[in-house]
N, C-alpha and C positions, 0 to 999 in steps of 0.2 A: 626566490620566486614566490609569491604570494598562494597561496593553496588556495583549489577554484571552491572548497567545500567553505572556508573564509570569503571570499567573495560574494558568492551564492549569499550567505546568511547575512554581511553586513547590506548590500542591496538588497535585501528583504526588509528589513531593519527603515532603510530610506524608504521603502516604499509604503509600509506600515505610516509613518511621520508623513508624509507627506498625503496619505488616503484620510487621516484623520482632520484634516484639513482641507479634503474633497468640498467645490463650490455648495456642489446641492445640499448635500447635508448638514455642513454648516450654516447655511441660508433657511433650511427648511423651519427651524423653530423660533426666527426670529421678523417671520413673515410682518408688517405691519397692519393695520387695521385699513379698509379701504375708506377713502376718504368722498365727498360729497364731490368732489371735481374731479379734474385732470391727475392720471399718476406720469410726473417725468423720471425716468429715470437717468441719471447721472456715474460716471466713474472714471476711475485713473488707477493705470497700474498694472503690472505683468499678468494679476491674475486677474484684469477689469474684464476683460471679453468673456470669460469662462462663468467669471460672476455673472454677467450680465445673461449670457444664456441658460444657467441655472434658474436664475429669477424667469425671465419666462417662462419658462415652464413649471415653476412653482405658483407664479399669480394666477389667479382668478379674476380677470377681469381686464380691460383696453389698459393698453400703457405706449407712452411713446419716450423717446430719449435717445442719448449716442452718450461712448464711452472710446478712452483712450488706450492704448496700449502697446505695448513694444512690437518691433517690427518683427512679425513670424509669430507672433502669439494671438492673433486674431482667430477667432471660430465664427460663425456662422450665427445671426441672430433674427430672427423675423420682423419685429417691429425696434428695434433698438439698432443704431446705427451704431458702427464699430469703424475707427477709427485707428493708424496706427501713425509710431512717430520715433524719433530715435529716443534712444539711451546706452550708453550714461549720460553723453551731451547733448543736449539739448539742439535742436533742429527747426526747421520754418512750417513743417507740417506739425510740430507739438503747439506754436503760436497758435496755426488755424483749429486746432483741436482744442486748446483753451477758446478761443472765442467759439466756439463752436457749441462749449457747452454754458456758456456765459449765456450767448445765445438762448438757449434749450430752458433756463429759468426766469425768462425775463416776462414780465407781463403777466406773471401770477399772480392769484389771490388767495385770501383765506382759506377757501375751500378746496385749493390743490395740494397735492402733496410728491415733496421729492427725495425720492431715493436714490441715497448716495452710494455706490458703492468702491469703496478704496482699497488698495491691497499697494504692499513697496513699489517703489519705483515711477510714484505718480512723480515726484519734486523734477527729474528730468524730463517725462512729457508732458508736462503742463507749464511752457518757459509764458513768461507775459511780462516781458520788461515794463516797468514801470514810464509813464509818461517822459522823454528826453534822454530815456536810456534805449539799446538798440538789443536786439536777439544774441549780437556779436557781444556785447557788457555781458547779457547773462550766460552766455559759451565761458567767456573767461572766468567769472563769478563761479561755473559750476566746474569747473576745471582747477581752480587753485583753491577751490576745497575739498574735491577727491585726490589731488596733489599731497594735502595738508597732514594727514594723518589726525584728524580731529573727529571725534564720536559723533558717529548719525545725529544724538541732538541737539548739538554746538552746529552742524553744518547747516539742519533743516531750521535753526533760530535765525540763521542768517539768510536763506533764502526764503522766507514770509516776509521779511523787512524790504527786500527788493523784487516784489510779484506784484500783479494787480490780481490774482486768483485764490494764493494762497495764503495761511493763514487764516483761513475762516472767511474770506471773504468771495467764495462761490455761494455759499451760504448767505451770506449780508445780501446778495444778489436778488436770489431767491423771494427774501422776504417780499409779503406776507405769508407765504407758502407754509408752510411745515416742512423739514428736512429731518430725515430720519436718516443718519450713517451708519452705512454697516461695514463694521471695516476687517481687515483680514492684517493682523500686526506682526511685522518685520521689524519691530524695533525693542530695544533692552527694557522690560521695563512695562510692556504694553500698552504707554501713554497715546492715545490714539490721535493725537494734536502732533503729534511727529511721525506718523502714519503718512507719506508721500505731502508731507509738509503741511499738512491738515487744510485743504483747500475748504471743505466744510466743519473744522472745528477751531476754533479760537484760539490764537495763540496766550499762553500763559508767559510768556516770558517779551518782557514792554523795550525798547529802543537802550536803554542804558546799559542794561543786562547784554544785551546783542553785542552791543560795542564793546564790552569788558569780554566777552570771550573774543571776539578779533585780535583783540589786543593782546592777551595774557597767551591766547596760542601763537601768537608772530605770523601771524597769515595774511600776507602781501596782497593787497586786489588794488587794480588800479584807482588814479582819481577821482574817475567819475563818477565811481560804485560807490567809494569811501564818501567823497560829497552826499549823496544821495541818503545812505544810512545815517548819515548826520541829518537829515533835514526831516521836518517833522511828515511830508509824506512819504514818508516809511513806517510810519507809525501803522500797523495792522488793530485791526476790532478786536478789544479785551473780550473774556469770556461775558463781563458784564452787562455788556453792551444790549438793549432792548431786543435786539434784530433774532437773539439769539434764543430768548424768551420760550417757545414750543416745543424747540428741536430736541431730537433725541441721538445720541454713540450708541454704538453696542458693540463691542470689539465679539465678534463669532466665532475666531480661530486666531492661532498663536503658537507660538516656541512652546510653549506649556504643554496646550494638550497632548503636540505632536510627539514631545519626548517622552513623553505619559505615555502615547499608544505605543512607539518604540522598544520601550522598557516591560511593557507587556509580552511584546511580542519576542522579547530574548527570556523571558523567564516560560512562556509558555515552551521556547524549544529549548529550556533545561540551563540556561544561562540566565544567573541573578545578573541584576541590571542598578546603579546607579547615576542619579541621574545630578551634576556636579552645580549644576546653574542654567536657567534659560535666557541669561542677561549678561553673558560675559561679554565685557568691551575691553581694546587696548591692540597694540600694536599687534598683530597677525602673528609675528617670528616669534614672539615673544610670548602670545597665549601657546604658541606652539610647542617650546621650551618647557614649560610650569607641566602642560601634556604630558609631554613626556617622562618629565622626573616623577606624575605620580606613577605612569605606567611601568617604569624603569625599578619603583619601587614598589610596588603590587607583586611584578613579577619576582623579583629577587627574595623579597623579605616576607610578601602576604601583607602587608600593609600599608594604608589603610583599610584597605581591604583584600580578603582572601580569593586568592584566583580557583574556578575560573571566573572570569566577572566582565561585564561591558560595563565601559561608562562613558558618559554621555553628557553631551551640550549643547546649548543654542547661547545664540546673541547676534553681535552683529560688532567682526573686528574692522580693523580699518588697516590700510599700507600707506604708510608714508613711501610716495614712489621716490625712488633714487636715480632710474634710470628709463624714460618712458618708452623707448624701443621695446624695452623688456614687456613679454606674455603670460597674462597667468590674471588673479584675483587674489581674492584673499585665503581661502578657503584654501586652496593649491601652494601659497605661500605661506599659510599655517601648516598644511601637511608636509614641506619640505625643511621646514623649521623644525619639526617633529624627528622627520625620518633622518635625518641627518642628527639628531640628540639621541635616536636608538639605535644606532648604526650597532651589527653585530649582535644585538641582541635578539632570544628568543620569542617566540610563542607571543610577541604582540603585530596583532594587522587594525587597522584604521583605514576609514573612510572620514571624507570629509568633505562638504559639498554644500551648494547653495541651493535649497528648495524650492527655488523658481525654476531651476534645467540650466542656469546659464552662471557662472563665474566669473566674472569680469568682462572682457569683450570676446571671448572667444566661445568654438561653441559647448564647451564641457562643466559640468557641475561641479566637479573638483576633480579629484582623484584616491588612488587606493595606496598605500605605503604598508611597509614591515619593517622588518630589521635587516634586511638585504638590500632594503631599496637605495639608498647610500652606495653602497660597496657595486650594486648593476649601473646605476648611473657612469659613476666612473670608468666601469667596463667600458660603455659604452661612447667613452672619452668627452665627458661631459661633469664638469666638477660641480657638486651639491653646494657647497660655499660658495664658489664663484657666480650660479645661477641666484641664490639670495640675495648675495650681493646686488644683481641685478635687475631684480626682480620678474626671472625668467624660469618661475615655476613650471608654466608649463610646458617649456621646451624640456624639463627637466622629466616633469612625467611623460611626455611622448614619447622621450630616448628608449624609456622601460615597457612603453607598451600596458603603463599603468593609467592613463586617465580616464575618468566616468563623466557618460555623456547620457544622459538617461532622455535628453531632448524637455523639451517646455512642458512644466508639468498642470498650468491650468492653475495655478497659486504658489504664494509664496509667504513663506513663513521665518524666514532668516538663516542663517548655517545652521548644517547639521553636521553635530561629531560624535565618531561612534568606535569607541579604541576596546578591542577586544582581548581578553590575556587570557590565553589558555592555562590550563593547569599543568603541573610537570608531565600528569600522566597522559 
C-alpha cells in the first residue's frame, strides 16, 4: 500500500510544476506593447481558456477575440469568446472553431495586433481539412498517428501538411497584422512550431522531409491523405516567407521551469531532487523500464545517486496502441511499465501524470505506483502483464485504488515524473 505521507509530498510536488506554470504569471511579463489599432486575440489548446482569461485581466486596454479548447476546460471570459471541441480526435465543432478564428483575423491592417495564445492539444481542436479532403480524412489522419507510436514531432510534421490553419498559416492569415505568440510548450525540445502544430508559427520542416518520416516510420493512412501530401498544396509557409516578417514567439512556460520548481520544492522539504531530462521521447513501457532500473539501482547500491533522492522528468512519450478497447494514456502505461520492473521492491513510490488533468481519454492524470503495486494488482485478479499488453493501464490502476485525478488544471506543460527513494533509515 502506498504511504499517504508519500502521496501527500509527491502531489505537492505535481502541484508545485504545474503552479509554476500558473496562466497569469506566466503571461504577466511577457505583456506586448499596445498597438495603434485593434487588439484580437487568438488561441488553441487545453490551457487556451485559462490563457485567454488571464490575459484579460492582465491587458490594459479593448481587446476582442475567441479561443479554442477541450471539452470541460472552458472558464468564463468577458470579451473573448471561448469555444470548446473534442480531443484527441478531432470533431465538426473544432472545424467551426478553426474558421471561427480564421474568421477573427481577417480584414486586418498594419496597425492591429494579434495575440496568439497556444498551449498542447491545439493539433486536435483545430481539424481544417484541406480543400477535397473531409473532417472524416482528418479523424482518420489523427487516429493512425496516435495509433503509430511516432514522437509529437514526426506526427505534428505531418498534420501542417494536411490543414489549412496550421503550420503558420493562421498567421499568413492575419497578415498585415503583427502576431505576437505566446505559447505555453508540451513538447521535447521547446520548439514552439510543434506547439499544437504551430497554427501561428512556421513550419521548419518542407513536403519531402514529411514524406520520409511517413515512410521510414511505416505509418498507413489512407489514399486520399497520401495523394494529398504528395501534391504541392500541402506545401505549408517556410519560416521565410514575407508574411512572417514582424511577428514575434515567446514560449512563457515549459517542462523546464516546472521541473525546476518541482525540485525546489523537494529539496526545500529535506529531499535533494534531480532532475534526468525535460525531453524524454520513446515508447511509454519502455521509458518506464530505463525508470526503473535507475530507481532499482539508487535503491540497492546508492548509485547514481545516493538515496534519499527524487528524480524527476518531463517530455512527451508515446504508445504504440495494441489493443484500442484498452484505457489508460501514456503516463499510466509508463507507470505500469515501471511498477511491474519494481515489483517487491522497497522504499521507491512515483507519480506520474499529465499536466493538463487529463491522460489520455479518461478522466485521470495518471496514477501513483510502489513496489507492492504489482503484487495488489494481482490480488485483486487483474494481471500487470496482461493489462500492458493491453493497454489497460488504467483498469490496472483503478483495481488498486491508485489513480490520480487532480481534474483540469488551467495548463499544460507535458508528463510529469516524480520517482521517490527513501533512505534505509
Amino acid at each position: 500500500m502506498i504511504k499517504a505521507d508519500d502521496r501527500v509530498f509527491l502531489t505537492g510536488l505535481f502541484d508545485a510544476a504545474v503552479a509554476a506554470a500558473d496562466p497569469k504569471e506566466a503571461l504577466r511579463a511577457h505583456l506586448p506593447a499596445r498597438p495603434r489599432g485593434r487588439v484580437v486575440v487568438v488561441g488553441a489548446g487545453k490551457g487556451a481558456a485559462h490563457l485567454a482569461a488571464a490575459f484579460e485581466e492582465l491587458w490594459d486596454g479593448p481587446l476582442e477575440g475567441v479561443v479554442v479548447t477541450r471539452y470541460g476546460y472552458a472558464t468564463p471570459c468577458r470579451s473573448i469568446r471561448v469555444l470548446e471541441a473534442s480531443h484527441p480526435v478531432p470533431d465538426a465543432a473544432g472545424m467551426a472553431a478553426s474558421k471561427a478564428l480564421l474568421s477573427a483575423v481577417s480584414g486586418l491592417t498594419a496597425d492591429d495586433l494579434v495575440v496568439a495564445l497556444i498551449s498542447g492539444g491545439g493539433s486536435a481542436l483545430l481539424p481544417l481539412p484541406p480543400q477535397g479532403l473531409t473532417l472524416d480524412d482528418e479523424q482518420a489522419l489523427n487516429e493512425a498517428l496516435l495509433a503509430s507510436g511516432a514522437p509529437i514531432g514526426a506526427m505534428n510534421a505531418i498534420r501542417k501538411h494536411m490543414s489549412g490553419i496550421k503550420g503558420g498559416r493562421l498567421a499568413a492569415a492575419a497578415h498585415p497584422a503583427r502576431v505576437v505568440s505566446l505559447v505555453v510548450s508540451d513538447v521535447p525540445g521547446d520548439d514552439p512550431a510543434e506547439v499544437a502544430s504551430g497554427p501561428t508559427v512556421p513550419s521548419r520542416v518542407g513536403p519531402d522531409e514529411m514524406l520520409t518520416m511517413v515512410r521510414n516510420r511505416g505509418i498507413v493512412l489512407p489514399d486520399q491523405i497520401m495523394a494529398h501530401l504528395r501534391s504541392d498544396a500541402a506545401r505549408a509557409p517556410m519560416p521565410d516567407d514575407p508574411v512572417f516578417t514582424n511577428n514575434e514567439v515567446r514560449v512563457i512556460a515549459s517542462a523546464r521551469i516546472s521541473l525546476e520548481a518541482a525540485a525546489a520544492a523537494s529539496l526545500a522539504a529535506g529531499i535533494p531532487a534531480v532532475i534526468l531530462s525535460d525531453a524524454i521521447e520513446g515508447e511509454a513501457r519502455d521509458v518506464g523500464l530505463v525508470h526503473a532500473a535507475i530507481a532499482r539501482e539508487v535503491s540497492a547500491r546508492n548509485r547514481p545517486f545516493p538515496s534519499p533522492v527524487l528524480i524527476l522528468s518531463g517530455g512527451e512519450t508515446t504508445v504504440t496502441l495494441r489493443n484500442r478497447a484498452g484505457r489508460g494514456g501514456r503516463n499510466a502505461e509508463f507507470l505500469l511499465s515501471f511498477a511491474a520492473a519494481i515489483d517487491g521492491a522497497e522504499r521507491i513510490t512515483a507519480l506520474a501524470a499529465d499536466t493538463d488533468g487529463i491522460d489520455g481519454s479518461e478522466s485521470n492524470a495518471g496514477a501513483f505506483a510502489d513496489g507492492s503495486s504489482a503484487a495488489r494488482m494481482r490480488q485483486a485478479g487483474l494481471d500487470p502483464a496482461g493489462a500492458l499488453q493491453s493497454n489497460d493501464s488504467w483498469a490496472a490502476f483503478d483495481a488498486v485504488g491508485d489513480l490520480f485525478a487532480p481534474g483540469p488544471t488551467g495548463t499544460n506543460i507535458n508528463d510529469f515524473r516524480a520517482i521517490l527513494i527513501r533512505d534505509r533509515s
